[in-house]
C-alpha positions as a printed NumPy array, in Angstrom:
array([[-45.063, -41.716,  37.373],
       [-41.94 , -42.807,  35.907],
       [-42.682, -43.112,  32.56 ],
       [-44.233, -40.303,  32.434],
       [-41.051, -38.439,  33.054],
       [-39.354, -40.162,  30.473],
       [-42.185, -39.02 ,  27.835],
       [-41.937, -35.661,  29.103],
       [-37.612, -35.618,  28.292],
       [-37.991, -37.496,  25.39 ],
       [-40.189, -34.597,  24.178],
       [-38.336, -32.024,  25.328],
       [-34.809, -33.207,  23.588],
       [-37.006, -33.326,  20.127],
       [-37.783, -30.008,  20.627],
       [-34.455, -28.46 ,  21.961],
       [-33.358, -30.683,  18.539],
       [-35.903, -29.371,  16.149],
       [-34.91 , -25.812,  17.696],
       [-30.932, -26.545,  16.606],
       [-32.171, -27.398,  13.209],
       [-34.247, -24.52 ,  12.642],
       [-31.544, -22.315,  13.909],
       [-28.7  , -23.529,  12.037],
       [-30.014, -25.919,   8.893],
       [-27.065, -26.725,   7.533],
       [-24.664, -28.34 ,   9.911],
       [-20.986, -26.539,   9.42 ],
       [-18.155, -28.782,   7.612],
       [-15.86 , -30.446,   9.68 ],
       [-13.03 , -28.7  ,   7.329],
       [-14.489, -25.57 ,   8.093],
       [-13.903, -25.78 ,  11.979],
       [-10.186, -23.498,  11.658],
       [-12.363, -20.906,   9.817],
       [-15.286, -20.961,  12.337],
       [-12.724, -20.372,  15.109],
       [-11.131, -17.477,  13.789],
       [-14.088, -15.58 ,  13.001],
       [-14.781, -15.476,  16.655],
       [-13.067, -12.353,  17.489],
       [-13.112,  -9.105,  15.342],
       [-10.826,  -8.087,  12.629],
       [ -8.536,  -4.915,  12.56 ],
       [ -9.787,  -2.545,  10.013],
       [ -7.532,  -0.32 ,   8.492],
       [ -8.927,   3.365,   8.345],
       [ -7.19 ,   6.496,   6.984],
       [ -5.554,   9.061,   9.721],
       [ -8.387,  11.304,   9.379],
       [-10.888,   8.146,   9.825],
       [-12.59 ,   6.477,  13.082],
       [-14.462,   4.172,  14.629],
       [-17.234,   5.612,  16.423],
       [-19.978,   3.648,  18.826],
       [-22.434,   6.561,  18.28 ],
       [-23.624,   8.907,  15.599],
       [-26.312,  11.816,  15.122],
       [-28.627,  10.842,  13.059],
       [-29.196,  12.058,   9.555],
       [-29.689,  10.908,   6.196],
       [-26.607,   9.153,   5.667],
       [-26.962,   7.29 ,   8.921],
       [-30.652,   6.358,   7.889],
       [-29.55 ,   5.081,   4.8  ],
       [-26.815,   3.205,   6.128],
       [-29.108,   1.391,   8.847],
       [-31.663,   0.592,   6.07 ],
       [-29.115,  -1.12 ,   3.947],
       [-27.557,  -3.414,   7.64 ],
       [-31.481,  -4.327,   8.572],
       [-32.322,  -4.976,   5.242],
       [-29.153,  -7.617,   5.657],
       [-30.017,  -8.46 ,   9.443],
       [-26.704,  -7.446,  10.435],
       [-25.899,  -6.697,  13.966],
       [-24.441,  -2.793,  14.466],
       [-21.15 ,  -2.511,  15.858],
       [-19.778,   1.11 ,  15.245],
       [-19.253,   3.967,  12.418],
       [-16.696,   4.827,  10.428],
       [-16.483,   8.463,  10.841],
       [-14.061,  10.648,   8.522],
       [-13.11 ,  14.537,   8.487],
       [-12.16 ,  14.513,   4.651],
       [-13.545,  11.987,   2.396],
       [-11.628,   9.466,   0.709],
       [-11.349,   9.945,  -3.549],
       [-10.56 ,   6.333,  -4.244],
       [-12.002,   4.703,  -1.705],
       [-10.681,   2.381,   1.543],
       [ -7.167,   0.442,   1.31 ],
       [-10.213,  -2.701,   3.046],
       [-11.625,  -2.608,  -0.484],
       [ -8.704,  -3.572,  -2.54 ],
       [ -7.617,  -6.184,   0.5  ],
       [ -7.976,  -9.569,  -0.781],
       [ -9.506, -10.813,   2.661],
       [-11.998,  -8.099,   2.289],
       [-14.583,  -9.955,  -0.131],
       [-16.984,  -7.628,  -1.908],
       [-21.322,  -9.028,  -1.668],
       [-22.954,  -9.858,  -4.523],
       [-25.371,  -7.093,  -3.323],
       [-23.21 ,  -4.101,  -3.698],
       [-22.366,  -2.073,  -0.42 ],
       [-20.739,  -4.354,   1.777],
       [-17.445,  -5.942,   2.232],
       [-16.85 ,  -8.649,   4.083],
       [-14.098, -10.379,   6.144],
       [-15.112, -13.575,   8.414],
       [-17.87 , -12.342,  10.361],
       [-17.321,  -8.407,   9.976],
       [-19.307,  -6.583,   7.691],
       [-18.498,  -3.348,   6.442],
       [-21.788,  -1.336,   4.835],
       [-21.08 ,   1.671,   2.854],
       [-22.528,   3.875,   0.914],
       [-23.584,   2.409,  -3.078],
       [-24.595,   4.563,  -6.011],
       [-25.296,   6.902,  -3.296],
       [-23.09 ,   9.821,  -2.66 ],
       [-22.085,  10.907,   0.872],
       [-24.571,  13.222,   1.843],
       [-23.052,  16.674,   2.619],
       [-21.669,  17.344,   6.079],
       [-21.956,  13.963,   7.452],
       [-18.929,  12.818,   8.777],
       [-20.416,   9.191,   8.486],
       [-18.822,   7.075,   5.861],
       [-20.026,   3.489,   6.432],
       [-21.008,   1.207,   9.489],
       [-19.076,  -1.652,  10.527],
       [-21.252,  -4.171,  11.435],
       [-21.632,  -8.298,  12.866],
       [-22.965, -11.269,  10.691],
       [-25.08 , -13.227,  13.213],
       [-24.168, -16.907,  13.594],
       [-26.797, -18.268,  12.192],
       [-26.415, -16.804,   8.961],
       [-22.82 , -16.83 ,   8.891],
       [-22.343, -20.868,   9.432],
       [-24.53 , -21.582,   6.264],
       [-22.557, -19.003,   4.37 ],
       [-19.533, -20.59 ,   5.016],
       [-20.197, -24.609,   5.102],
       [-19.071, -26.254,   1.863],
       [-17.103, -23.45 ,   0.683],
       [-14.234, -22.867,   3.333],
       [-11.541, -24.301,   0.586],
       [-13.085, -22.145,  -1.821],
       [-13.74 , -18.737,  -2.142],
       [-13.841, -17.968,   1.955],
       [-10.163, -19.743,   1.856],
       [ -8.713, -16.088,   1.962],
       [ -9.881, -15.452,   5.463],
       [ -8.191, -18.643,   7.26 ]])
């Protein structure tokens, strides 16, 4: 009976293993560890007066479009970015070094925080919804970042 047991663990630590690769297939860099552990909490964003952070929003085009663009991404939703006026030249997060711009254009990113907003789109009329501040999940994030903490992520340590 004894063996069997030991068959039975054996098999289930390959799995539980095979289930860490799949999940995370690049292991992180040991260099990278400083910049892992800061990305654990969330960053301050720095809105306009007339600008805030919102958990919930009515929904309407600009908040369809907005959720297309962080699914299409498989980003997790955190909160809005709600403002009375709208900005001419844009958010001071945009010209902020730590804020790095996607290759995709329409986010900005700092560590794990994702800012989505609005891309050869204009701001459809009356929605005080501006963008959507939003989570990079862990197992896309760690990938991201492994190999290339000292180089272009070195602005967010």
């Amino acid at each position: 009976m004894k063996p069997l047991r030991l068959v039975v663990a054996v098999l289930a630590l390959c799995f539980l293993a095979l289930g860490v690769l799949i999940l995370f297939p690049s292991l992180p860099d040991p260099t990278c560890t400083s910049l892992l552990a800061r990305s654990v909490g969330e960053v301050a964003i720095h809105l306009p007066a007339n600008c805030a952070l919102v958990p919930d929003a009515v929904s309407d085009e600009m908040v369809n479009y907005l959720e297309h663009e962080r699914s299409s991404r498989s980003l997790v939703f955190r909160k809005w970015i709600t403002c009375s006026v709208l900005q001419t030249g844009g958010f001071a997060f945009m010209n902020d070094p730590h804020w790095l711009p996607s290759y995709v254009p329409g986010t900005y990113q700092y560590r794990r925080t994702v800012i989505v907003v609005p891309y050869a789109r204009s701001i459809a009329q009356g929605s005080p919804i501006v963008g959507e501040v939003c989570l990079m999940p862990w197992r896309k994030y760690i990938p991201q970042v492994a190999g290339q903490c000292d180089g272009k992520f070195s602005v967010w340590k």
